[in-house]
C-alpha positions, 0 to 999 in steps of 0.5 A, a space after each residue: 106749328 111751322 108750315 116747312 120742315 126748318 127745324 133741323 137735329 144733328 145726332 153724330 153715329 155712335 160719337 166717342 166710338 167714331 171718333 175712336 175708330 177715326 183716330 185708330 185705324 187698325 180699329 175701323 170696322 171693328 167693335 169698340 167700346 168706350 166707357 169705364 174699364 173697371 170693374 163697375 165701369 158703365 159703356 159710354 158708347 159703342 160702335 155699331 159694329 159692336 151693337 150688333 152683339 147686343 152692347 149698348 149705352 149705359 150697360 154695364 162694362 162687364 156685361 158688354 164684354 162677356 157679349 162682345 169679348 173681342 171688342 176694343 175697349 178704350 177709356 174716353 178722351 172727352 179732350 178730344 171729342 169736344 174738339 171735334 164736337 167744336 168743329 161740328 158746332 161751327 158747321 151748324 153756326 154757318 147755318 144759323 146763329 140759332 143753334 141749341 147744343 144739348 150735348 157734345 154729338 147733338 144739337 136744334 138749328 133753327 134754319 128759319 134764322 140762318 142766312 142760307 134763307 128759302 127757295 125761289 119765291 121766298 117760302 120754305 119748302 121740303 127740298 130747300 130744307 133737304 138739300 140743306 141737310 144733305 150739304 151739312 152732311 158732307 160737310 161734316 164728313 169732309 170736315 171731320 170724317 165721322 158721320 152724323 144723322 139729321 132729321 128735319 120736322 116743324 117742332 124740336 121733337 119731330 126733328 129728333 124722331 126724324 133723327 132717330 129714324 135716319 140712323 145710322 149716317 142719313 137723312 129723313 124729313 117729316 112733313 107738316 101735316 103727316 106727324 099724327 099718323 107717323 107718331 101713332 104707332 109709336 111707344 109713349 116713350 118717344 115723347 118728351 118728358 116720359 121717363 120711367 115713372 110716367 110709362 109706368 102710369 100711362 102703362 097702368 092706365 092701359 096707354 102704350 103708344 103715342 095715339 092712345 094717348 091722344 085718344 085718351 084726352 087732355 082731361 084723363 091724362 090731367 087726371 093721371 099726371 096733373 095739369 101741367 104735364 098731362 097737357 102738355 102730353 097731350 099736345 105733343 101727342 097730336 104732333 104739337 110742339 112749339 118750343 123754340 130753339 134756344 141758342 144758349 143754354 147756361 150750365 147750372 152746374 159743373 161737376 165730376 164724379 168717379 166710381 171706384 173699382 173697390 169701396 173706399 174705406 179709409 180716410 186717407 185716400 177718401 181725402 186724396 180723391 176729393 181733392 182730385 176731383 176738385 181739382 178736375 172740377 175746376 179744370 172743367 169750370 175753367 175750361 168753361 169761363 166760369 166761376 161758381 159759389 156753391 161747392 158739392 161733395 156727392 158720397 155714394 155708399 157700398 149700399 147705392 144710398 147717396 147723400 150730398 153736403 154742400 157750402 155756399 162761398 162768400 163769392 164765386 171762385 174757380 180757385 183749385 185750392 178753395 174749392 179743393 178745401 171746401 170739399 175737404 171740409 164737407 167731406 170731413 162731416 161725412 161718415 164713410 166707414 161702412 165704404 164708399 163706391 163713388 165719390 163727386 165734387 162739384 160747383 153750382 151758382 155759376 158766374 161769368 166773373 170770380 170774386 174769392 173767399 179771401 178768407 177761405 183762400 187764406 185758410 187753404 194756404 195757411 203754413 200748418 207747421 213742418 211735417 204737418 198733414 193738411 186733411 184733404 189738401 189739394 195739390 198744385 193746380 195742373 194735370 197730375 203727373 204720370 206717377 204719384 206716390 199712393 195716398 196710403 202707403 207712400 210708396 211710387 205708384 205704377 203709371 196708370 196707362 189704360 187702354 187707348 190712352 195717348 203716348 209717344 216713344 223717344 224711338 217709334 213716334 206716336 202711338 196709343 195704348 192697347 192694354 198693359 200689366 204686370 209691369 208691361 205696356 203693349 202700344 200700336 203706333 199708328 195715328 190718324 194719317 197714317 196705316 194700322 200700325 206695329 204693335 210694340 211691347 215696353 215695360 211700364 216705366 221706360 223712359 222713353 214712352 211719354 203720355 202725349 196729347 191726342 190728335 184729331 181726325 184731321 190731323 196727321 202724325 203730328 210729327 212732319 212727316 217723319 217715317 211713320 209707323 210699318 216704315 212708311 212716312 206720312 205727311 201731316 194732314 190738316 182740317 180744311 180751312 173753310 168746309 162751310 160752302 164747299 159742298 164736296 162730299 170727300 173726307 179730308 186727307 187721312 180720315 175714313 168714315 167709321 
């Protein structure tokens, strides 16, 4: 165990919910809610605003609005957010090349390894490590205008309760030789690698907190849950934790899924999703720089019961068209007929390089006659346009706009979506540098109104100052070049901490 609090966690407040509010100005210090809208969406994140209804991570959407009825609730850009997420991960590599991202809002730095180095005398101490994380604090403030929380122990695992207890927008520390008596009193669950089964077990044998697991010795945990987990409960029970920090952690896999408002019964669309999700997965693989050898289709039933199928390629591909038939193949040995309420594809076997399946490329490309219909054909690789015909009917489709989507007007600038139907969509045109904005009302289809891409809390209207929304005009805000050593605690022009 290290002698010095240099092991730092970042855990960014309520992320996608910040970022929202960062972006929207009419929604900061309101309730937000991002996840999915439908009717079996799951909340992502929630503001803390709406927190104090009762919302929280993983409940269900419909849950969350009969207790927060009057919070926006938006669909997820994640675009957006790992371009913030980037900004923030530069800011933890000024501070050591040893830094272990395990999500897009939360990462380990290893300060032992940075260049910032100890104090005076060479040895670490408590207000060195401190002061660290108090100046990349403003710094991610000035740089993006969110907030984050740090915690700063002598493991991983103290670093993330210390996380857990600076929340929202602070800074605690936990000094060596104090982490017995602060762990006692807490649940088990506080602990690595206790989940759902392992509480019930400890719970059982009548262990609730993280001292009477200590008390309980390393021989009746073993007996319990086996050797190796009962001893390495028992160690990180008395504060123990060597696990170092790990700079890269390879991806095994990338993958998509959706669930669908309706089961999906018939075969057509089946198909029709399978090669949209395929082609989102590749989007991811691509955006990752790899390649992958083993394409997986997930099938969740009307029932939960979920199955998977997959096929191992002769090499790694990011091919849209080869894996899209891959998946089209495994979903044609999978019987849906009872309906299907979620579907996944996804790629494993990862690579830094492709070598493709000449011969699953040839059949994916393969001219199948005039008129003929390719079961799970995959459409051109690309976003999807903003009206497709549907997969059953034929007939044009209403362009999808949910709630806090992205668009611009030919007339009123940029804007996001509020909410649309029957036929109509309301946006508030506002942006990241500019006032809450006016709310307009459009029909679905006006020519006028396009899907646009988003723009970060660092940046203005994207637009050069032309006359924003109310009438005022705003000139474009850029993120500072170099925020690494400035140590000013002021937010960069145009943001507002959520």
């Amino acid at each position: 165990m290290r002698r010095a609090p240099t092991v730092l966690h970042l855990d960014m407040d309520a992320f996608f919910a910040a970022v929202e509010q960062a972006t929207k100005p009419s929604l900061r210090g309101k309730p937000v809610v991002v996840g999915g809208l439908g009717p079996r969406g799951v909340v992502a994140t929630a503001s803390y605003e709406a927190r104090v209804f009762g919302v929280h991570s993983a409940m269900p959407t419909a849950q969350a609005r009969r207790l927060c009825p009057n919070a926006a609730y938006l669909a997820p850009r994640f675009g957006l957010y790992r371009r913030v997420s980037e900004v923030v991960m530069g800011l933890l590599r000024d501070l050591s090349p040893l830094v272990e991202p395990l999500s897009l809002d939360e990462a380990f730095v290893d300060l032992e390894a940075g260049r910032a180095g100890p104090g005076a005398g060479g040895e670490w101490s408590e207000q060195r490590a401190r002061a660290i994380g108090e100046r990349l604090r403003r710094e991610i403030r000035a740089a993006t205008g969110l907030c984050g929380s740090v915690g700063l122990a002598g493991s991983k695992m103290l670093a993330k309760v210390a996380s857990e207890r600076a929340k929202p927008d602070g800074l605690v520390v936990i000094p060596p030789g104090t982490e017995r008596a602060l762990l006692a009193p807490m649940p088990v669950r506080v602990l690595p690698g206790v989940g759902p089964a392992t509480g019930q077990t400890l719970r059982r044998a009548g262990i609730a907190t993280v001292g009477e697991v200590a008390e309980a010795g390393e021989a009746e945990l073993v007996r319990l849950l086996g050797r190796a987990h009962g001893t390495a409960l028992h160690l990180m029970a008395r504060g123990v934790d060597e696990r170092p920090v790990v700079a890269e952690r390879d991806a095994k896999s990338v993958s998509v899924e959706d669930t669908f408002d309706t089961d999906l019964t018939d075969r057509t669309r089946i198909h029709a999703e399978v090669a949209r999700l395929a082609d989102r997965c590749v989007e991811r693989l691509r955006a990752a720089g790899r390649s992958g050898r083993t394409v997986v289709v997930k099938v969740r039933s009307y029932d939960f019961s979920t199955l998977t199928r997959s096929e191992t390629l002769r090499g790694p591909t990011d091919d849209p068209a080869v894996v899209g038939e891959a998946a089209a193949r495994l979903i044609e040995g999978v019987d849906t007929t009872a309906g299907v309420r979620l579907l996944g594809v996804g790629v494993s076997g990862l690579a830094d390089f492709t070598q493709e399946d000449l011969f699953a490329q040839a059949a994916a490309l393969a001219p199948t006659g005039e008129g003929a219909a390719v079961p799970g054909a995959v459409r051109p690789p690309g976003p999807a346009p903003s009206s497709e015909a549907d997969p059953v009917t034929g007939e044009a489709a209403v362009r999808r706009l949910p709630p806090g989507r992205d668009v611009r007007h030919a007339r009123y600038g940029p804007g996001w979506v509020q909410g649309s139907g029957l036929g109509r969509v309301t946006v508030r045109f506002e942006g990241p540098g500019t006032p809450p904005g006016r709310v307009r009302t459009f029909p679905v289809d006006d020519p006028e109104l396009e899907l646009s891409e988003p723009l970060a809390p660092w940046e203005g209207t994207g637009d050069g100052g032309r006359e924003g929304p109310g009438g005022q005009r705003s000139e474009p805000a850029t993120r500072p070049k170099d925020m690494s050593s400035s140590g000013t605690g002021a937010p960069a022009p145009g943001t507002s901490s959520p």
